[in-house]
Structures are given as C-alpha cells and as structure tokens.
PDB file of N, CA, C and O in Angstrom:
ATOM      1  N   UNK A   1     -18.927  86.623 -55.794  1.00  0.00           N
ATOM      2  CA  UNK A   1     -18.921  87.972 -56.299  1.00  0.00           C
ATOM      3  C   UNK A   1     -20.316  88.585 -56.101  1.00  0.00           C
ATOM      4  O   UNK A   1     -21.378  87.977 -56.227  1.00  0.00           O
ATOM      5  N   UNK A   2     -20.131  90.112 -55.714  1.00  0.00           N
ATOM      6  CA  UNK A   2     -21.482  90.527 -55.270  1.00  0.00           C
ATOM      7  C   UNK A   2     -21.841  91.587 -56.313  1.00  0.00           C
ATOM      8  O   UNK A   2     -20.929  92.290 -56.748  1.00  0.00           O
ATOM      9  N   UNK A   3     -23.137  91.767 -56.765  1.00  0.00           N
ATOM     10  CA  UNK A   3     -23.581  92.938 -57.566  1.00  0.00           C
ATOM     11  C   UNK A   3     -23.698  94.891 -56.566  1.00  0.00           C
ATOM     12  O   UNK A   3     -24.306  95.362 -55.605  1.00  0.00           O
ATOM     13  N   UNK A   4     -23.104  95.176 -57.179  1.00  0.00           N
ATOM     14  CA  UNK A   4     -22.844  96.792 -56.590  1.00  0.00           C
ATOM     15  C   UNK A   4     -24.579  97.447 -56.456  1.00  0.00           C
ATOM     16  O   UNK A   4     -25.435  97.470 -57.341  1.00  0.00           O
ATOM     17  N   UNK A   5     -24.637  97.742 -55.587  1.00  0.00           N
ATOM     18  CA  UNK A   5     -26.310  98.563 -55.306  1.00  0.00           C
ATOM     19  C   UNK A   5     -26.134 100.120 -56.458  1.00  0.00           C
ATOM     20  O   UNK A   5     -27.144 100.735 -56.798  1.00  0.00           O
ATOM     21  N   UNK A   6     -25.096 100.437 -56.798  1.00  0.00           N
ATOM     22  CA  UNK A   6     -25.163 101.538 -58.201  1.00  0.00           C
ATOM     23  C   UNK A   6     -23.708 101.478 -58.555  1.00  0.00           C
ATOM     24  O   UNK A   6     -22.734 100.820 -58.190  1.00  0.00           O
ATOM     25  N   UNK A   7     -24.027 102.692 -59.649  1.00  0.00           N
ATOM     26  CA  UNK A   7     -22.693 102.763 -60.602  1.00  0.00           C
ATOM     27  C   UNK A   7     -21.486 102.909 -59.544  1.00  0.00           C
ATOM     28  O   UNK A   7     -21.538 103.209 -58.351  1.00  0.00           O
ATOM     29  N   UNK A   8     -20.203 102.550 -60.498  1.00  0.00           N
ATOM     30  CA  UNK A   8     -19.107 102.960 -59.619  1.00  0.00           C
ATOM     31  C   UNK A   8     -19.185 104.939 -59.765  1.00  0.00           C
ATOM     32  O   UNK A   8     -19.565 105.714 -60.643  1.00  0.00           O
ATOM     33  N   UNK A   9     -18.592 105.091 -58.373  1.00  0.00           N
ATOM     34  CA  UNK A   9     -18.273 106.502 -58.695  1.00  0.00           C
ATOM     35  C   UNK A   9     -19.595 107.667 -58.573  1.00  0.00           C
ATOM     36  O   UNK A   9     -19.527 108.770 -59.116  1.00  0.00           O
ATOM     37  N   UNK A  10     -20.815 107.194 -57.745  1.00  0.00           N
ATOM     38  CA  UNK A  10     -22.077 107.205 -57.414  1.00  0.00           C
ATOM     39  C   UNK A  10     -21.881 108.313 -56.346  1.00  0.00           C
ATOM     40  O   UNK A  10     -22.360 109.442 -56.452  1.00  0.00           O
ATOM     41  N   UNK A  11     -21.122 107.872 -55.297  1.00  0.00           N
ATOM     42  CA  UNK A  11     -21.265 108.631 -54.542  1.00  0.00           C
ATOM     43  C   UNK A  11     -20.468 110.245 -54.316  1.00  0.00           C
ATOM     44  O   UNK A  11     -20.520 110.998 -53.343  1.00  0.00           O
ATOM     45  N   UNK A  12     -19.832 110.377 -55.463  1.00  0.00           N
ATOM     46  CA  UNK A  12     -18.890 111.820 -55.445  1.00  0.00           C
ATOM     47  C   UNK A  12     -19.963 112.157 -56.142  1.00  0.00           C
ATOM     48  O   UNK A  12     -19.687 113.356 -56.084  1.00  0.00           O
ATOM     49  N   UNK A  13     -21.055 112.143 -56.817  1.00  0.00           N
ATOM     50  CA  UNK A  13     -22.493 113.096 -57.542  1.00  0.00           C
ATOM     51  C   UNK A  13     -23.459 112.881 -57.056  1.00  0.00           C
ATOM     52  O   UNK A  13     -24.413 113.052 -57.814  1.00  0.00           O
ATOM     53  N   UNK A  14     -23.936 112.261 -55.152  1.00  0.00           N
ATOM     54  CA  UNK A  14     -25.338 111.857 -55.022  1.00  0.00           C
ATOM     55  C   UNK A  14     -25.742 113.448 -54.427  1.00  0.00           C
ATOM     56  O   UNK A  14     -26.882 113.844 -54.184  1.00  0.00           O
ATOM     57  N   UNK A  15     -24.761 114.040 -54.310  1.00  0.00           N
ATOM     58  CA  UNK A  15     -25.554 115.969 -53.539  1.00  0.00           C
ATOM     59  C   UNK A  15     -25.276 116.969 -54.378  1.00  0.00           C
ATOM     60  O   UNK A  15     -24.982 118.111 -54.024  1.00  0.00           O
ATOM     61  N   UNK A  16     -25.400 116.386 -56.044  1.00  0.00           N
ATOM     62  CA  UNK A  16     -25.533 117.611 -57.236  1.00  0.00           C
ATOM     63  C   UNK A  16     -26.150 118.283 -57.017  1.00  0.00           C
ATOM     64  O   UNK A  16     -26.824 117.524 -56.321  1.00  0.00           O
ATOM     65  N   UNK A  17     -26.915 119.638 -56.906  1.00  0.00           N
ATOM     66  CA  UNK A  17     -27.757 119.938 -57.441  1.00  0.00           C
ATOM     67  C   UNK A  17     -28.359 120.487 -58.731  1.00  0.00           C
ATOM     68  O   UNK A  17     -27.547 121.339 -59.091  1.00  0.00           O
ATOM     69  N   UNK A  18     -29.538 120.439 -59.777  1.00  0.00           N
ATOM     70  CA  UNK A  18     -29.308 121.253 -60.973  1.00  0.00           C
ATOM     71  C   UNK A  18     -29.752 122.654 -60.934  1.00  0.00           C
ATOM     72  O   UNK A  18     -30.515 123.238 -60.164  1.00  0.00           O
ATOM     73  N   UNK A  19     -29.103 123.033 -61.927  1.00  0.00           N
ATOM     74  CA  UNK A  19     -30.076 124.862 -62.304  1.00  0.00           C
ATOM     75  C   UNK A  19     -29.895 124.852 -63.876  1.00  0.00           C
ATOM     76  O   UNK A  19     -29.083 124.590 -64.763  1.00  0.00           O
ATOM     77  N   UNK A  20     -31.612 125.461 -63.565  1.00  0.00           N
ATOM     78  CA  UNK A  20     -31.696 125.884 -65.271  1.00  0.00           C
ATOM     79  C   UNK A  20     -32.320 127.417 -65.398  1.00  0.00           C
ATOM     80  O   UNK A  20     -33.212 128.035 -64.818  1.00  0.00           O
ATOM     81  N   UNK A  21     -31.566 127.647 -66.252  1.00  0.00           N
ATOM     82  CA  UNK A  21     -31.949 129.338 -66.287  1.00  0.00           C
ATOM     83  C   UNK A  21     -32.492 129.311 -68.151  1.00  0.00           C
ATOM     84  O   UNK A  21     -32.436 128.399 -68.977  1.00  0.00           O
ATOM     85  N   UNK A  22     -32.813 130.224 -68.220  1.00  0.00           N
ATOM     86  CA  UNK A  22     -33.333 130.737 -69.519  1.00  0.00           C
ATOM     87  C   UNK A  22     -32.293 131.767 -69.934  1.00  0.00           C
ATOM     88  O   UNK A  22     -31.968 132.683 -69.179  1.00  0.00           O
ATOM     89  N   UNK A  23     -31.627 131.552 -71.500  1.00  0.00           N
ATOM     90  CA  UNK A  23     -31.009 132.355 -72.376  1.00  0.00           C
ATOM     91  C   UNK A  23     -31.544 134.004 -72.308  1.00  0.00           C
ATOM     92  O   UNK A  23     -32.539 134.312 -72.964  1.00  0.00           O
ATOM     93  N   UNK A  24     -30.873 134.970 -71.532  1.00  0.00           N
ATOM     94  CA  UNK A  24     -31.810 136.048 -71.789  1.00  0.00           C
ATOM     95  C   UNK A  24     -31.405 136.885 -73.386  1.00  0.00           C
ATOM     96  O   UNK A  24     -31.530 138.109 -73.437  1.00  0.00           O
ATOM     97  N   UNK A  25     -31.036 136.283 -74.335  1.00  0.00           N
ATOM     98  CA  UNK A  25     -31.253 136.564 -75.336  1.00  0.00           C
ATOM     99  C   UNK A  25     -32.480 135.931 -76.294  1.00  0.00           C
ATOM    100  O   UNK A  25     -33.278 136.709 -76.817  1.00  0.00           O
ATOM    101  N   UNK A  26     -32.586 134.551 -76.489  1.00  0.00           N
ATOM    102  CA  UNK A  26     -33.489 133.745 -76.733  1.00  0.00           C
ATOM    103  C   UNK A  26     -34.470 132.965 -76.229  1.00  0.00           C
ATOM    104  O   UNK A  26     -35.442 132.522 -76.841  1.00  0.00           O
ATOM    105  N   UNK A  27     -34.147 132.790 -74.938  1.00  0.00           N
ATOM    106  CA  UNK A  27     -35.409 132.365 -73.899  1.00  0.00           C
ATOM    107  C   UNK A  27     -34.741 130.735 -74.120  1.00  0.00           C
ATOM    108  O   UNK A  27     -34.987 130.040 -73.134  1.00  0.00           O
ATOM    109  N   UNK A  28     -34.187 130.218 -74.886  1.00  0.00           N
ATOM    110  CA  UNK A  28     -33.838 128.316 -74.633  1.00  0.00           C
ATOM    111  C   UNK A  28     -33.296 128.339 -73.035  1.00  0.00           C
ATOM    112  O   UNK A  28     -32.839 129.275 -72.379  1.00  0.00           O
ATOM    113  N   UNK A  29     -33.507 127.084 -72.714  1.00  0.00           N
ATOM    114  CA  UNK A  29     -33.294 126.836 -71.104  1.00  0.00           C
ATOM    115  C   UNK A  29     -31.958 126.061 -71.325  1.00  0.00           C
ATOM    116  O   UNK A  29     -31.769 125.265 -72.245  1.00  0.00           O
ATOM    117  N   UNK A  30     -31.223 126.338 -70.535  1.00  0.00           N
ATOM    118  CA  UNK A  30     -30.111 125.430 -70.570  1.00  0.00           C
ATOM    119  C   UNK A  30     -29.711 125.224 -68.763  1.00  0.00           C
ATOM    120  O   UNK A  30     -29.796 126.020 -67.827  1.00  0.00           O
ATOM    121  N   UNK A  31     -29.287 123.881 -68.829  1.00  0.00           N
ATOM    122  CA  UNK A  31     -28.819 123.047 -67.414  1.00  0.00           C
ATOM    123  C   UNK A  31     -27.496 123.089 -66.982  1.00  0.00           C
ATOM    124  O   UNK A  31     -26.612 123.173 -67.835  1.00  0.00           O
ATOM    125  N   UNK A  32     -27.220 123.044 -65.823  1.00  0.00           N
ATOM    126  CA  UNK A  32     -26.022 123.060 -65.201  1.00  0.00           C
ATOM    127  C   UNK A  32     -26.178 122.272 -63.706  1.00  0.00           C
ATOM    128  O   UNK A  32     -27.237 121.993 -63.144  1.00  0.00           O
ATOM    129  N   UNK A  33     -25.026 122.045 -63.312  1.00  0.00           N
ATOM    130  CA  UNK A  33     -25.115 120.883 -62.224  1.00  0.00           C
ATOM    131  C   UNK A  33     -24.139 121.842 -61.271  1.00  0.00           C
ATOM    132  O   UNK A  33     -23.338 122.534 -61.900  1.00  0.00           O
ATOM    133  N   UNK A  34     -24.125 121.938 -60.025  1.00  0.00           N
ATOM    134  CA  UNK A  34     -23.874 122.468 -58.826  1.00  0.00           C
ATOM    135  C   UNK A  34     -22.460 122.411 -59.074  1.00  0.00           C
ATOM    136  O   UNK A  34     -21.868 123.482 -58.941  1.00  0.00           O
ATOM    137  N   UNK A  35     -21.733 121.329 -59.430  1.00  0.00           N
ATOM    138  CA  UNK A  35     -20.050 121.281 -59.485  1.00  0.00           C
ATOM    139  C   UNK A  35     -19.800 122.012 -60.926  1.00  0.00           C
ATOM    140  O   UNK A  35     -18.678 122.509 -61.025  1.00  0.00           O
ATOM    141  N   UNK A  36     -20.488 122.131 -61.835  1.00  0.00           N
ATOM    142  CA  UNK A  36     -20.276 122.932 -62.880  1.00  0.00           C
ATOM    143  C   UNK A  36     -20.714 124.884 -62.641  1.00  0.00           C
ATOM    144  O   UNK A  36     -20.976 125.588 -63.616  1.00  0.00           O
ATOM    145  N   UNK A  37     -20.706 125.241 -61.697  1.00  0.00           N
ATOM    146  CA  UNK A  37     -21.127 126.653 -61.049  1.00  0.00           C
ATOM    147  C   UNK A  37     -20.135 127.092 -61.625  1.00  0.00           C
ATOM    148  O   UNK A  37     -20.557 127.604 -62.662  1.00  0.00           O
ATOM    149  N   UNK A  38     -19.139 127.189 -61.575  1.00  0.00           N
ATOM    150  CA  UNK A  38     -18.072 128.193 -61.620  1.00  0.00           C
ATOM    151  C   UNK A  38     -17.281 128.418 -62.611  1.00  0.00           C
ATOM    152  O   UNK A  38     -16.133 128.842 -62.482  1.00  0.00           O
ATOM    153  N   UNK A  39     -17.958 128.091 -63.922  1.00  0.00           N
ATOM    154  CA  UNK A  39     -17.315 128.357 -65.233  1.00  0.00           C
ATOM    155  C   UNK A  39     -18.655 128.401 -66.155  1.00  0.00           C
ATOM    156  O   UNK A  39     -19.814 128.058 -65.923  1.00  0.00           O
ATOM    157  N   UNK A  40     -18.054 128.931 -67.230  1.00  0.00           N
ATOM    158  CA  UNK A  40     -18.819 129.815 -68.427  1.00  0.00           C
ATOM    159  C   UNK A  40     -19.918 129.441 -68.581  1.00  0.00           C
ATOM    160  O   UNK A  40     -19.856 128.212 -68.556  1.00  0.00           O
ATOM    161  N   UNK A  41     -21.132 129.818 -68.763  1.00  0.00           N
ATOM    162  CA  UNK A  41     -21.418 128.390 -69.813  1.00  0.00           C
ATOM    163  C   UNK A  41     -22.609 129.285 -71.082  1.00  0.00           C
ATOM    164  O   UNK A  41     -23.503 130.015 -70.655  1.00  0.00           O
ATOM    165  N   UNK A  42     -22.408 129.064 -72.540  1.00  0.00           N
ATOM    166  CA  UNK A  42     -23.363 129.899 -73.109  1.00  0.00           C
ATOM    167  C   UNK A  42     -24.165 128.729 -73.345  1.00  0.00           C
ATOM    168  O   UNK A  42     -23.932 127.563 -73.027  1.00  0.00           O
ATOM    169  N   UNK A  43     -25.647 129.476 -74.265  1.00  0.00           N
ATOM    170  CA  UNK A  43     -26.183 128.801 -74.720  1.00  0.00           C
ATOM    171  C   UNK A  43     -26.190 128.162 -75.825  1.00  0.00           C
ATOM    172  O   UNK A  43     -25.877 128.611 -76.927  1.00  0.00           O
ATOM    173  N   UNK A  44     -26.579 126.999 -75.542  1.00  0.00           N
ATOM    174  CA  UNK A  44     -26.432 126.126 -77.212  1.00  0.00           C
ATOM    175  C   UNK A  44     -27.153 126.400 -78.059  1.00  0.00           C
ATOM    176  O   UNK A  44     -26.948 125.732 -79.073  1.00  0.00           O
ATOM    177  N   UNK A  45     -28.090 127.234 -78.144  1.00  0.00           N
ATOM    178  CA  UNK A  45     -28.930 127.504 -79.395  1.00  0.00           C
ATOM    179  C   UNK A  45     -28.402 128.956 -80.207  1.00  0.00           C
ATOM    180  O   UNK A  45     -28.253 128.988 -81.428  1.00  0.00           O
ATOM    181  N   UNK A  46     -28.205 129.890 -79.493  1.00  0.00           N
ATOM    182  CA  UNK A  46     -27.379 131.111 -79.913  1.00  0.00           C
ATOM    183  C   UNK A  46     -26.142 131.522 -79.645  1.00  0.00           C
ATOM    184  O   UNK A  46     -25.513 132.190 -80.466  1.00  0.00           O
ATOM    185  N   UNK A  47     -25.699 131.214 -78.601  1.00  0.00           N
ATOM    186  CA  UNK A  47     -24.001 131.288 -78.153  1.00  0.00           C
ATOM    187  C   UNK A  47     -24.163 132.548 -77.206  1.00  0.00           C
ATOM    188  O   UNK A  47     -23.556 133.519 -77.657  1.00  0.00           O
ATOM    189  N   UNK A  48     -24.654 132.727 -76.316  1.00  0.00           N
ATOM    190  CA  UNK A  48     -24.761 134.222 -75.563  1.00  0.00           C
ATOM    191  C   UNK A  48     -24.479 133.532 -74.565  1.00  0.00           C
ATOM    192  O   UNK A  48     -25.011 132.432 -74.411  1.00  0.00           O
ATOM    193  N   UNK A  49     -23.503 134.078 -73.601  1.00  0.00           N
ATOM    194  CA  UNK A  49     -22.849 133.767 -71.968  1.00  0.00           C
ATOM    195  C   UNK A  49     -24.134 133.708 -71.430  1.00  0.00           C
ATOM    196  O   UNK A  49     -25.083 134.204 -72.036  1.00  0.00           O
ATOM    197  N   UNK A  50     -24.262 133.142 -70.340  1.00  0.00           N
ATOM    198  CA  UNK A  50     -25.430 132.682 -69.332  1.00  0.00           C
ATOM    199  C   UNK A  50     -25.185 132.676 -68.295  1.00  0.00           C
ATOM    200  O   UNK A  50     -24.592 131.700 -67.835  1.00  0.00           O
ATOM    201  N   UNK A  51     -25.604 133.978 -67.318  1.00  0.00           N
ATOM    202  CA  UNK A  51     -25.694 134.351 -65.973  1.00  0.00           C
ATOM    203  C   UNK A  51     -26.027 133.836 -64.810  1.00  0.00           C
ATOM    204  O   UNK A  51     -26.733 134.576 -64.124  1.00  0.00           O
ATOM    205  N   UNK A  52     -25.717 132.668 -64.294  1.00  0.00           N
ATOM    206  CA  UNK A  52     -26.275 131.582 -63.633  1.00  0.00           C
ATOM    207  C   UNK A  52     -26.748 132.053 -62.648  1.00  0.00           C
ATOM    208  O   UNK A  52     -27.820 131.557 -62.303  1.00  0.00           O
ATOM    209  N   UNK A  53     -26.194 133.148 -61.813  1.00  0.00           N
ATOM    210  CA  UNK A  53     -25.923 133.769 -60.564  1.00  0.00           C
ATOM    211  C   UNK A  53     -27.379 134.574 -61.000  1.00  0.00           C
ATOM    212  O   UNK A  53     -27.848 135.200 -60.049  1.00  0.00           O
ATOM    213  N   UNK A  54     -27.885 134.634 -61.807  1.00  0.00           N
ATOM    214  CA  UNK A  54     -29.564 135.155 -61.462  1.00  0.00           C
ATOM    215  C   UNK A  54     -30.434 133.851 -62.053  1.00  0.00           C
ATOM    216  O   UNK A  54     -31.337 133.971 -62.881  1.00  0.00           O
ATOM    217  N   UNK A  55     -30.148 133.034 -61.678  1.00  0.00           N
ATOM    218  CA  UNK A  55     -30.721 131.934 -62.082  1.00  0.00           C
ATOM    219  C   UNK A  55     -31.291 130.994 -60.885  1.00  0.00           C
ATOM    220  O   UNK A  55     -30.340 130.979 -60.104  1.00  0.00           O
ATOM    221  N   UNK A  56     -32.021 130.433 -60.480  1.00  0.00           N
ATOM    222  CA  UNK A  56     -33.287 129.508 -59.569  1.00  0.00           C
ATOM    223  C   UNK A  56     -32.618 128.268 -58.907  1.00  0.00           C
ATOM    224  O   UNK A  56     -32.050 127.661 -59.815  1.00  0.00           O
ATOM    225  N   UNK A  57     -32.471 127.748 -57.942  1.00  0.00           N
ATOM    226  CA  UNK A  57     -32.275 126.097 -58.252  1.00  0.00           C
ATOM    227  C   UNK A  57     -33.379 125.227 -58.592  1.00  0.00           C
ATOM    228  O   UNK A  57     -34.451 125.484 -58.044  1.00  0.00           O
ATOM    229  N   UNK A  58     -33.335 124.402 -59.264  1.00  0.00           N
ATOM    230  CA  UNK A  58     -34.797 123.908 -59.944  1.00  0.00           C
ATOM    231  C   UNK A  58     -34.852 122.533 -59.753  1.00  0.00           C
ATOM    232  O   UNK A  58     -35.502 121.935 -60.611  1.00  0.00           O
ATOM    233  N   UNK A  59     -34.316 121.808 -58.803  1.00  0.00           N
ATOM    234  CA  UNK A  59     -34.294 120.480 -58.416  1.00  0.00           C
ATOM    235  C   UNK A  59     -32.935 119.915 -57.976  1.00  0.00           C
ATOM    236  O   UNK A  59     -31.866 120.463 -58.241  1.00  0.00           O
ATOM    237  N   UNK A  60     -33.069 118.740 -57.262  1.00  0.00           N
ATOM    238  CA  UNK A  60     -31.784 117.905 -57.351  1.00  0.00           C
ATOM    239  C   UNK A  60     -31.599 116.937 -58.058  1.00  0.00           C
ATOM    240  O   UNK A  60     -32.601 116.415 -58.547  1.00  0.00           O
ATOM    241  N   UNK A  61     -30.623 116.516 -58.276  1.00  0.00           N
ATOM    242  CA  UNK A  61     -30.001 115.518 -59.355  1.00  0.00           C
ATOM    243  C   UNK A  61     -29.668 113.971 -58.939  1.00  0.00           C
ATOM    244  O   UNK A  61     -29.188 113.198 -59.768  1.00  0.00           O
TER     245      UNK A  61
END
C-alpha cells in the first residue's frame, strides 16, 4: 500500500483562485474562491450583499 502525495479530491481545487473585497458598508474583508463567483455572498460582520465584480484577485489558493 502506497501513501497518496495529497488529499483525496486535490486536484478538482489545485486552479482556485481567491478574492477578497472589503464590505462597502463596514470595510470587514471577506473571501471567496473562484468556484464560489457566482452566488451571493454578504458580509459576516453586518449582513450587506458584497459586490465581487468590483473586487481585485488577491492570490491563488
């Protein structure tokens, strides 16, 4: 039996990328991952929808 070089299921998330934008109500930063683009997402500190689509890419994952 051989040990796996990573997790199972590694390779459907190795070309995530993240974005983090800032709450433009409160300024908290909140994260999102490239396959999560296309739905809602508010912020967890105040609850205000979050505009991703003016938002940076800020690294990969």
């Amino acid at each position: 039996m051989s040990t796996p070089k990573h997790c199972p299921g590694f390779e459907s998330f190795k070309h995530l990328s993240s974005f983090v934008c800032k709450c433009p109500n409160c300024g908290e930063k909140k994260e999102i991952f490239s396959d999560e683009f296309d739905r809602e997402h508010k912020c967890d500190s105040c609850g205000q929808v979050i505009d991703f689509s003016q938002c940076s890419l800020d690294g990969s994952a």
